[in-house]
MIKOL-641586 format. One record per residue: residue in one letter; x, y, z of N, C-alpha, C in turn. Coordinates in steps of 0.2 Angstrom, whole numbers, plus 5000, padded with zeros to 4 digits. Layout:
BEGIN
SITE  tifi  n_east  n_north  n_up  ca_east  ca_north  ca_up  c_east  c_north  c_up
SITE     a       X        Y     Z        X         Y      Z       X        Y     Z
...
END
This chain:
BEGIN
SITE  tifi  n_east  n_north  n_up  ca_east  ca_north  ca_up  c_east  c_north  c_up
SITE     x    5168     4697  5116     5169      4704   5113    5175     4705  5109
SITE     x    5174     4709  5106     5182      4709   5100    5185     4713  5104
SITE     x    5192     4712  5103     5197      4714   5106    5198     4719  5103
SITE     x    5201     4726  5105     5203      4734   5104    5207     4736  5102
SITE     x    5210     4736  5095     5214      4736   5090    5222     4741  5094
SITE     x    5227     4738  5094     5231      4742   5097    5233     4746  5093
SITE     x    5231     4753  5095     5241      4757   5090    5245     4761  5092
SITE     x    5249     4762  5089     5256      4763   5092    5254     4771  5095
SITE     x    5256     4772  5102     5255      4780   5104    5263     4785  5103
SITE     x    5260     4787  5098     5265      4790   5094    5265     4797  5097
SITE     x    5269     4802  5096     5269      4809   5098    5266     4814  5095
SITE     x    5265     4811  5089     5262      4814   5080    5262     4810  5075
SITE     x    5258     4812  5070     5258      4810   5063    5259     4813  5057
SITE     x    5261     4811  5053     5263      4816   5048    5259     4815  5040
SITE     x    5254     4822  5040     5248      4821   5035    5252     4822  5030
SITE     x    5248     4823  5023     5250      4822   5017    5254     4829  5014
SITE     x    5252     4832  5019     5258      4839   5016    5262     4842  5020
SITE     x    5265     4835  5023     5270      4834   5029    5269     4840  5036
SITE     x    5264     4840  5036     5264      4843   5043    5262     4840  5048
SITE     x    5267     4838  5054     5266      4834   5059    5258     4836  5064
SITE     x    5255     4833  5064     5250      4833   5070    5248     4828  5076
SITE     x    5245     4831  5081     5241      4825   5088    5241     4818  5084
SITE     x    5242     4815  5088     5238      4809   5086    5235     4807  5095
SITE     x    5228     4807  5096     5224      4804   5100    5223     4798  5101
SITE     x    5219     4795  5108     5215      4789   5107    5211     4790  5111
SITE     x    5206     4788  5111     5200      4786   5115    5195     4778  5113
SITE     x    5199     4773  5118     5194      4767   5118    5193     4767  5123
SITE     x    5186     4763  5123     5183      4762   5129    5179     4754  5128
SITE     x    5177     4750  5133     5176      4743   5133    5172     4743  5137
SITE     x    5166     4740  5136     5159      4741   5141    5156     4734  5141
SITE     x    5155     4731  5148     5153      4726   5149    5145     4726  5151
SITE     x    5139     4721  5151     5134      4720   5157    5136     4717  5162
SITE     x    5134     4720  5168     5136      4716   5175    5130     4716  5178
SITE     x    5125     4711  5177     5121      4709   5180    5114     4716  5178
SITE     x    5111     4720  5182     5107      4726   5182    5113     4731  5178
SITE     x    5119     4733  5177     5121      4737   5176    5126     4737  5170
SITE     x    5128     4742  5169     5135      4743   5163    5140     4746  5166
SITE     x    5147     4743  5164     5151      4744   5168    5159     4744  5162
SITE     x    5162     4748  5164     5168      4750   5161    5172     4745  5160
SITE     x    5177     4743  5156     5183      4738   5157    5188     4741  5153
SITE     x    5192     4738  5150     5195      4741   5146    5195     4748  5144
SITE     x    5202     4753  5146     5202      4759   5144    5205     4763  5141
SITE     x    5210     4765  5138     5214      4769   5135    5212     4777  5132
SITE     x    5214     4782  5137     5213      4790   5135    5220     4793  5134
SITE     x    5219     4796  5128     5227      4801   5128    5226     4807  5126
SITE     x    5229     4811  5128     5226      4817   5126    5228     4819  5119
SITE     x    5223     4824  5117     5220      4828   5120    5212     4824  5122
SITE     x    5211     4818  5121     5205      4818   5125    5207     4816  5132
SITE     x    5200     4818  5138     5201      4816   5142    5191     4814  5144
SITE     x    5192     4811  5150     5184      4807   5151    5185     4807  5157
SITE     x    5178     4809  5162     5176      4807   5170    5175     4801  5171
SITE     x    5171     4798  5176     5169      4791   5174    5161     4792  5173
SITE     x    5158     4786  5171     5155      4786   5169    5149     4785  5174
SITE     x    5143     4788  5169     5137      4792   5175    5130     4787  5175
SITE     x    5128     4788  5181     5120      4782   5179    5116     4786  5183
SITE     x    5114     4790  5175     5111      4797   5175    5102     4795  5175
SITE     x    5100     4790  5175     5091      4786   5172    5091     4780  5179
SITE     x    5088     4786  5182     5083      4779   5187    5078     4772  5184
SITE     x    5075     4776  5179     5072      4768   5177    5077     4766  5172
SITE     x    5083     4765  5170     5086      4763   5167    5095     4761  5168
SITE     x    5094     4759  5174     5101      4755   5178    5105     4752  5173
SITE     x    5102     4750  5169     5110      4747   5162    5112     4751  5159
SITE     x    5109     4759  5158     5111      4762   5155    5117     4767  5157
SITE     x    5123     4766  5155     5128      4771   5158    5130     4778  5154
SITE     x    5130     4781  5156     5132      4788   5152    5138     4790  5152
SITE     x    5142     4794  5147     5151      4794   5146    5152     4800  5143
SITE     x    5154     4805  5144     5157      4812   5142    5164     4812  5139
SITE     x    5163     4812  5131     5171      4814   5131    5172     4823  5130
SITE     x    5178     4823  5132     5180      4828   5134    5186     4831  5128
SITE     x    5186     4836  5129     5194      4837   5125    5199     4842  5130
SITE     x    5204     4841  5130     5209      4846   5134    5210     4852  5130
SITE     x    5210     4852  5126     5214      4856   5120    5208     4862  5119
SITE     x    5210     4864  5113     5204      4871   5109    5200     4868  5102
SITE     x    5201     4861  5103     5199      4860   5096    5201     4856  5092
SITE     x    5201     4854  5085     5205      4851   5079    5206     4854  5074
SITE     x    5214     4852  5077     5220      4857   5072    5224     4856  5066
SITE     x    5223     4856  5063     5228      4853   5057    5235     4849  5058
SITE     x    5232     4842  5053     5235      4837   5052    5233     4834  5062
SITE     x    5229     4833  5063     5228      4830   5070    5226     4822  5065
SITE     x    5227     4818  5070     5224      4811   5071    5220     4809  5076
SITE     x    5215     4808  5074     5209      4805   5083    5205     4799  5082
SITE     x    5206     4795  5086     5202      4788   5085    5199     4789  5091
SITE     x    5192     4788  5090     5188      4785   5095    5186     4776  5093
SITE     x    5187     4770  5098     5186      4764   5097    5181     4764  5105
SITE     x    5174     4762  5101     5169      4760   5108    5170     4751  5106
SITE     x    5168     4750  5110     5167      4741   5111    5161     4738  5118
SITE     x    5157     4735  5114     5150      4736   5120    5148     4726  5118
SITE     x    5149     4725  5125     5148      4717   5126    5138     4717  5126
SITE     x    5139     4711  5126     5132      4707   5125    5127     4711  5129
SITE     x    5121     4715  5126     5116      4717   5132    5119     4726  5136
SITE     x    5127     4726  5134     5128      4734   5138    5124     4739  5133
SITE     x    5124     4743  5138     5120      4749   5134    5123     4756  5138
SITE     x    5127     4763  5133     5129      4767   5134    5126     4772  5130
SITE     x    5127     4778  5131     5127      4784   5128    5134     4787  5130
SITE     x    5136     4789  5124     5143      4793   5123    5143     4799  5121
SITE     x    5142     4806  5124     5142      4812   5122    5148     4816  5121
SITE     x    5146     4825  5121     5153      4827   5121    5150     4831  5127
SITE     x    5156     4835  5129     5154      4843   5134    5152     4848  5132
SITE     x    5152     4849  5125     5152      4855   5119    5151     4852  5115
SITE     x    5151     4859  5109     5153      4858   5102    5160     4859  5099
SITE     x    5164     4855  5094     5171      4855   5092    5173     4859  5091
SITE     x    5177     4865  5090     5179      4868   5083    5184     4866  5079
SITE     x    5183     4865  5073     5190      4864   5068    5194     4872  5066
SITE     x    5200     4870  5065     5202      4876   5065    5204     4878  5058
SITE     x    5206     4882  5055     5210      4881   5048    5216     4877  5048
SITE     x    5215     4874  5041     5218      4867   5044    5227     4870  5039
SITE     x    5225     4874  5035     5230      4876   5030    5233     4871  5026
SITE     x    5229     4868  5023     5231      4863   5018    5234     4855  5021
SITE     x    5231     4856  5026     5233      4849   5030    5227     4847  5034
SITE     x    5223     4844  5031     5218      4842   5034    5218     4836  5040
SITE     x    5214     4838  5044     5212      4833   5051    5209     4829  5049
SITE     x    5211     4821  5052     5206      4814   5053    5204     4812  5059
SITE     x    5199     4811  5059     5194      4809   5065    5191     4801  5062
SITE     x    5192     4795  5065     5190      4789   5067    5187     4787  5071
SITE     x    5181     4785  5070     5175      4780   5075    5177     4774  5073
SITE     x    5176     4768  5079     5175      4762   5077    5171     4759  5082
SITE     x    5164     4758  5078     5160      4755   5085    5159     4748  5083
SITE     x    5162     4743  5089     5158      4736   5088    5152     4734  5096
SITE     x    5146     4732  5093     5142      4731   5098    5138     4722  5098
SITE     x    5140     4721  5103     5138      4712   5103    5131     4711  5103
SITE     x    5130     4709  5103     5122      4705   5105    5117     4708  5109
SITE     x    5111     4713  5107     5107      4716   5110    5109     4722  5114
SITE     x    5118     4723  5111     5118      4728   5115    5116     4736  5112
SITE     x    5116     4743  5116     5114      4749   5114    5118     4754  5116
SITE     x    5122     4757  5108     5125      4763   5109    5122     4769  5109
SITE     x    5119     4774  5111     5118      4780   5107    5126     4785  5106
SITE     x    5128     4786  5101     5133      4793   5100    5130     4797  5099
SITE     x    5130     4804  5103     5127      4810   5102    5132     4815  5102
SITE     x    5139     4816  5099     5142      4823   5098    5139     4830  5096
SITE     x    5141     4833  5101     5137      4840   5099    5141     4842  5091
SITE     x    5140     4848  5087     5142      4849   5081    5149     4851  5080
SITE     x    5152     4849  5076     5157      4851   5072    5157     4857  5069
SITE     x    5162     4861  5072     5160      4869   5071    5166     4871  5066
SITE     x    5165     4871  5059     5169      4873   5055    5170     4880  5055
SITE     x    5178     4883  5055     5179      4889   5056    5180     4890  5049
SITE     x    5181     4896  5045     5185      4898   5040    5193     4893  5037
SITE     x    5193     4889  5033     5198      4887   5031    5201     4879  5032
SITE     x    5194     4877  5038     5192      4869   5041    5195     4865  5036
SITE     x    5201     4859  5037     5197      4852   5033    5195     4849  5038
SITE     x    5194     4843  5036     5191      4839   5041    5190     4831  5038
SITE     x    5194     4826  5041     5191      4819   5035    5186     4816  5042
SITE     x    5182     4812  5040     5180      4810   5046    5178     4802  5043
SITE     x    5178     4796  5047     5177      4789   5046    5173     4787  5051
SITE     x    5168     4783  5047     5164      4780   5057    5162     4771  5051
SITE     x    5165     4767  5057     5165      4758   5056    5161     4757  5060
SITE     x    5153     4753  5058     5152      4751   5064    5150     4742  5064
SITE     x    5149     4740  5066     5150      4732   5068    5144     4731  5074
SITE     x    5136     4728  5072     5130      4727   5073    5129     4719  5076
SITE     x    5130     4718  5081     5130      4711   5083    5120     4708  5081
SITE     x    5117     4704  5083     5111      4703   5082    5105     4705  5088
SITE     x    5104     4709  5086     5100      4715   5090    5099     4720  5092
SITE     x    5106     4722  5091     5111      4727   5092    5107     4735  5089
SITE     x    5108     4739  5094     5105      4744   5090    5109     4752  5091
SITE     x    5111     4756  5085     5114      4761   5089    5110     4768  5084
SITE     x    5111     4772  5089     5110      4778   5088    5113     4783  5085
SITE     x    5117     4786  5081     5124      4790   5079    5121     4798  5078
SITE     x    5123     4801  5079     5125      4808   5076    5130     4809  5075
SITE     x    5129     4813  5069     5135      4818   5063    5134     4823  5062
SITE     x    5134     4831  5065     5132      4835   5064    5137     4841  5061
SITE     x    5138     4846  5058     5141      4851   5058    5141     4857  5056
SITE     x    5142     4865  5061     5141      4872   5058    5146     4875  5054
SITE     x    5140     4879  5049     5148      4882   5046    5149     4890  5049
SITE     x    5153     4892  5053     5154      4898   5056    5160     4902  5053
SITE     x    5159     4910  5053     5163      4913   5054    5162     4919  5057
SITE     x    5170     4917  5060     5169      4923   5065    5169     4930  5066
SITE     x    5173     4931  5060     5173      4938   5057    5167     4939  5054
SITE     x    5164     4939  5051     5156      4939   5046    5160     4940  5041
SITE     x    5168     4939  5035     5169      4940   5031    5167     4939  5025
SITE     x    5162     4932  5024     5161      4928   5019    5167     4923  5019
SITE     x    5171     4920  5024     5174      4918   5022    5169     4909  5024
SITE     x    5172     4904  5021     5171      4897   5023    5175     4891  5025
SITE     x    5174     4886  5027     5179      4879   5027    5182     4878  5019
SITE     x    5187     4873  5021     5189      4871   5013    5184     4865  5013
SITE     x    5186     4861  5017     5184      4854   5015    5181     4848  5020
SITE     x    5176     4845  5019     5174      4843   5025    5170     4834  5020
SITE     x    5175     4830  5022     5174      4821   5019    5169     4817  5023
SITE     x    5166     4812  5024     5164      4809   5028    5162     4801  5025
SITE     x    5164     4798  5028     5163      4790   5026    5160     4786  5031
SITE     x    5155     4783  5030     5153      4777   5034    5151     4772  5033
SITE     x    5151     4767  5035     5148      4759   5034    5147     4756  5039
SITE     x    5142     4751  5037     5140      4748   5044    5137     4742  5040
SITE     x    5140     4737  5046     5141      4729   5043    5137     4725  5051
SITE     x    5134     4720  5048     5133      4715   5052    5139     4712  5057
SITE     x    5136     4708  5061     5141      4704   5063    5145     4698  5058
SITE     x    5144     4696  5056     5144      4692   5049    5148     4695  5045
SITE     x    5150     4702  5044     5155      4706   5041    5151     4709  5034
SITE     x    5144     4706  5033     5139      4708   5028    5139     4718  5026
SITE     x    5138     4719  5021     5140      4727   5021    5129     4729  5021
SITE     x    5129     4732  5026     5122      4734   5027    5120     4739  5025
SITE     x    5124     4745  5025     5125      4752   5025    5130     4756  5023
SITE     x    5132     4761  5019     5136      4765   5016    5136     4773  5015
SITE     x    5139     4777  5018     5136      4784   5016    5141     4788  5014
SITE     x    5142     4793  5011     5148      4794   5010    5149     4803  5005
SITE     x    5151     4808  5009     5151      4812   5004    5158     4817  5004
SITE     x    5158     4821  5002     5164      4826   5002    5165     4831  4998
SITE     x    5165     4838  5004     5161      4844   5002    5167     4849  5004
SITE     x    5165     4855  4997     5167      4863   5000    5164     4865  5002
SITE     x    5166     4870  5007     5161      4877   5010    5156     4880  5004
SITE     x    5162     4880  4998     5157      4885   4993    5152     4880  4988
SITE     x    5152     4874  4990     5149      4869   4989    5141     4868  4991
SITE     x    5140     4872  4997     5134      4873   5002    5131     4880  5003
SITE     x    5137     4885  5003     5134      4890   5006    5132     4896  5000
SITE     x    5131     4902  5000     5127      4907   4995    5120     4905  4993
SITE     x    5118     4909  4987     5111      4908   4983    5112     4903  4979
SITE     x    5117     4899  4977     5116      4895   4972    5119     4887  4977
SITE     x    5120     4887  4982     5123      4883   4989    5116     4878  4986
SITE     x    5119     4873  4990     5115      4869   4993    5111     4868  4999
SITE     x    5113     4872  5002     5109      4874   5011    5108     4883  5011
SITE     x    5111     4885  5005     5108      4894   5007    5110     4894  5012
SITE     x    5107     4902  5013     5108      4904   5021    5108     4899  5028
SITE     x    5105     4893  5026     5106      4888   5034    5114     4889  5034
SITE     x    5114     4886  5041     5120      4885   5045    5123     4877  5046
SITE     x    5118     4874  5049     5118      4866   5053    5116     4860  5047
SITE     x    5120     4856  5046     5119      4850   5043    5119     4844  5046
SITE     x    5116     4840  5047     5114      4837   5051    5112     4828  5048
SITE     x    5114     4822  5052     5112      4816   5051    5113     4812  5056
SITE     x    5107     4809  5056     5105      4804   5063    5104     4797  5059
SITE     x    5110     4793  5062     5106      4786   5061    5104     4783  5065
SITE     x    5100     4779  5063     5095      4773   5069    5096     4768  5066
SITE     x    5102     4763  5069     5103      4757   5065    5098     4750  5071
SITE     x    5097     4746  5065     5097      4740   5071    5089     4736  5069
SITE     x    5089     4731  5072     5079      4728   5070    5076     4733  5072
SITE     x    5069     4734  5067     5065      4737   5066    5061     4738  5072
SITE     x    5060     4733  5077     5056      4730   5084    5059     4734  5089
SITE     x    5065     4736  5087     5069      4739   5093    5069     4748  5092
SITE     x    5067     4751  5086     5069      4756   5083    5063     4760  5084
SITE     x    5063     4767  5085     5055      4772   5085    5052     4771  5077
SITE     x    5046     4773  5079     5040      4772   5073    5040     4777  5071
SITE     x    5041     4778  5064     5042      4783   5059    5037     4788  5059
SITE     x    5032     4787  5061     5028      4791   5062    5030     4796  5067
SITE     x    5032     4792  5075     5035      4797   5081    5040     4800  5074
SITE     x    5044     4800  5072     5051      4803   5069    5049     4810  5065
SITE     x    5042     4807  5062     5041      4814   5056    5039     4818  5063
SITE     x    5036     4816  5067     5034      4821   5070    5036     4824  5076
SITE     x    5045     4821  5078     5050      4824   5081    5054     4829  5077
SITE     x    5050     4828  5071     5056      4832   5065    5054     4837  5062
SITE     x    5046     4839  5061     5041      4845   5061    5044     4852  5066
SITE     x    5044     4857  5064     5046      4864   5066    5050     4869  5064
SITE     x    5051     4874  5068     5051      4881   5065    5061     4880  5064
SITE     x    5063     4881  5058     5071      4884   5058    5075     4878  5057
SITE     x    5070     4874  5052     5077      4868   5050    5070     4865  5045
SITE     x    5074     4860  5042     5070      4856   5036    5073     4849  5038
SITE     x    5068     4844  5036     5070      4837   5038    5067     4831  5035
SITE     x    5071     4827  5034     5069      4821   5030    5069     4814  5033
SITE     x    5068     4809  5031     5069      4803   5035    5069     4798  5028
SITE     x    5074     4794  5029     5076      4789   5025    5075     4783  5027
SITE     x    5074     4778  5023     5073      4771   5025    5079     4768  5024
SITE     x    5084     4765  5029     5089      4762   5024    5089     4755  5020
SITE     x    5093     4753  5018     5093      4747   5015    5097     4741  5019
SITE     x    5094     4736  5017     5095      4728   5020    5093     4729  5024
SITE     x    5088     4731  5027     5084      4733   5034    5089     4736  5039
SITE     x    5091     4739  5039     5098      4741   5042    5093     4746  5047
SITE     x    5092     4750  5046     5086      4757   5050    5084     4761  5048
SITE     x    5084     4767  5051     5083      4774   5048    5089     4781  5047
SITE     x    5088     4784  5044     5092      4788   5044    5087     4795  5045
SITE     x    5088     4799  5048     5089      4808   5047    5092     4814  5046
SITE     x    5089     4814  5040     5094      4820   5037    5090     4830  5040
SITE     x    5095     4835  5042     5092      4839   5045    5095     4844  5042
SITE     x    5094     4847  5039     5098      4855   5036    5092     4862  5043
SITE     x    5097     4865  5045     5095      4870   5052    5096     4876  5050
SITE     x    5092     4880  5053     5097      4889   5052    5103     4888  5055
SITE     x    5102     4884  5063     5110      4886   5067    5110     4880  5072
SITE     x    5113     4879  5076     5114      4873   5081    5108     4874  5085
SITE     x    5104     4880  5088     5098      4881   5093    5093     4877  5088
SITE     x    5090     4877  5082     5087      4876   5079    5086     4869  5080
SITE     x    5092     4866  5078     5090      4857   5079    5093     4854  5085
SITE     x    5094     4856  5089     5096      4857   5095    5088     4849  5098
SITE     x    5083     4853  5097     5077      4852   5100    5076     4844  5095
SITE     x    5077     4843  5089     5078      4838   5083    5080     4833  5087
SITE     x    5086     4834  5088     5093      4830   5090    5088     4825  5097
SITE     x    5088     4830  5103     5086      4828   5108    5079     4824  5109
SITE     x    5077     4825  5105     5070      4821   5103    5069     4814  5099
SITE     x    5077     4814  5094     5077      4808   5092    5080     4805  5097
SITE     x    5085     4805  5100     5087      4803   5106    5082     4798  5111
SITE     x    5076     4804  5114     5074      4802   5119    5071     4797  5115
SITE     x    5067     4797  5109     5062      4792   5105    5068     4785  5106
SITE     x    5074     4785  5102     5077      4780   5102    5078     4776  5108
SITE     x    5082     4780  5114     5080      4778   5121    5074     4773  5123
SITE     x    5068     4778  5123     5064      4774   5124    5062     4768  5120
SITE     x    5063     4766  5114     5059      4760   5109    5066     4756  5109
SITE     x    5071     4756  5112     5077      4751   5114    5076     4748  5122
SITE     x    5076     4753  5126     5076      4750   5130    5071     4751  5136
SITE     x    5067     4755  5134     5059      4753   5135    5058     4761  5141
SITE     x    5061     4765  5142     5059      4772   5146    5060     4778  5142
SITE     x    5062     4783  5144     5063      4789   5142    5069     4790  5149
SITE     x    5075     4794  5144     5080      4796   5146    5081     4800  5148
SITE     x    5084     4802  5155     5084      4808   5159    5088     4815  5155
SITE     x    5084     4821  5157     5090      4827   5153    5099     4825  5153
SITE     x    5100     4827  5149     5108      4827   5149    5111     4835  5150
SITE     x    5116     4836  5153     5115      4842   5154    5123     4842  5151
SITE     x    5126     4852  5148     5130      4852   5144    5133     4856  5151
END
């Protein structure tokens, strides 16, 4: 397994328009031990915090489940957060949150958010984070690196609402996202990448109109281990969201993309590609997760 990048646990950082913020970490290292998955390697700092991890699927004993948590109210301007998963040969986890996030106004100092998943050999991540709740005023950068050993299959969500709380018309400033995902072999498989305003998306002349929820699911990994496109169109059919499904490129997997009225709408999406991936990885259907 590759080793888990050290960095310095600093007290803050100081973003581009010199305002100090958090700097977080969350790494976690997951081994198989025989029938099960099992924790090794840990490092939490606040503001994250994590229980241990739960073996919520009877007919699925390798599969461990992992709550991050947050201590705090959210993400605050000029924060720093690194999530770093690490999943040895054959482990197989699901990574959730307890909520949804909120970003808060960042006032000209945008928050960074870092994923780095490496997954060895046959192993299976799902990341399910409930949505990123864009307040009035939000930045937000976000990164996710992921490193696909052979077999290897992960699940990702990327979701976010644009809310406010006054109904003022007001919206987020800025909301970046970047991802890549590379073979084991360091081969570039997949690229995604965009960077949006609020008023980018929202009115009659927006992108998403009155919707609220923006939404994308990746399904990386061999085709043989992945749901049939078919289950997908037809987990992605219903009232209060529109959806689409993409093929990626170098056989990498699938992607879904979901624009919703609100988080209840794809709520039932999300949980349905889930249970589909669950099953066609590791062979059952996954017990409810409860929030």
């Amino acid at each position: 397994m590759s080793a888990i990048r050290p960095v310095p646990a600093t007290a803050g950082s100081e973003s581009a328009a010199g305002i100090t913020g958090r700097t977080g970490r969350f790494d976690l290292a997951f081994h198989r031990v025989g029938a099960t998955t099992r924790l090794g390697a840990q490092f939490v700092s606040y503001p994250f915090h994590m229980t241990r991890p739960f073996a919520l699927d009877a007919a699925l004993p390798e599969f461990a489940t992992v709550y991050q948590q947050s201590a705090s109210g959210g993400v605050y301007r000029g924060d720093r957060m690194e999530t770093r998963i690490a999943l040895g040969r054959e482990a197989a986890v699901h990574l959730t949150t307890q909520s949804a996030t909120i970003a808060h106004d960042a006032r000209g100092s945008a928050a960074r958010l870092a994923t780095i998943l490496d997954l060895e050999d046959g192993a299976y991540l799902a990341m399910t984070p409930d949505p990123l709740v864009l307040f009035p005023g939000a930045a937000v950068e976000t990164t996710t690196e992921v490193r696909l050993g052979d077999g290897a299959v992960a699940c990702l969500t990327e979701a976010f609402v644009v809310h406010d709380p006054r109904a003022a018309g007001a919206t987020f400033a800025r909301l970046a996202s970047a991802t890549t995902v590379r073979a084991a072999s360091n081969r570039l498989l997949f690229a995604d990448r965009f960077d949006l305003a609020g008023t980018d998306l929202l009115g009659p002349q927006g992108a998403i109109g009155a919707r609220r929820l923006v939404a994308t699911h990746l399904l990386l990994g061999p085709k043989e281990r992945l749901p049939e496109p078919t289950a997908l169109i037809a987990a992605t059919t219903g009232e209060g969201f529109v959806a689409g499904l993409l093929d990626l490129p170098n056989a990498a997997g699938f992607a879904v993309r979901v624009v919703a009225d609100d988080a209840i709408a794809e709520r039932a999406v999300a949980a349905a590609i889930f249970r589909l991936s669950v099953r066609a990885a590791l062979g059952a259907d996954p017990a409810p997760r409860r929030k």
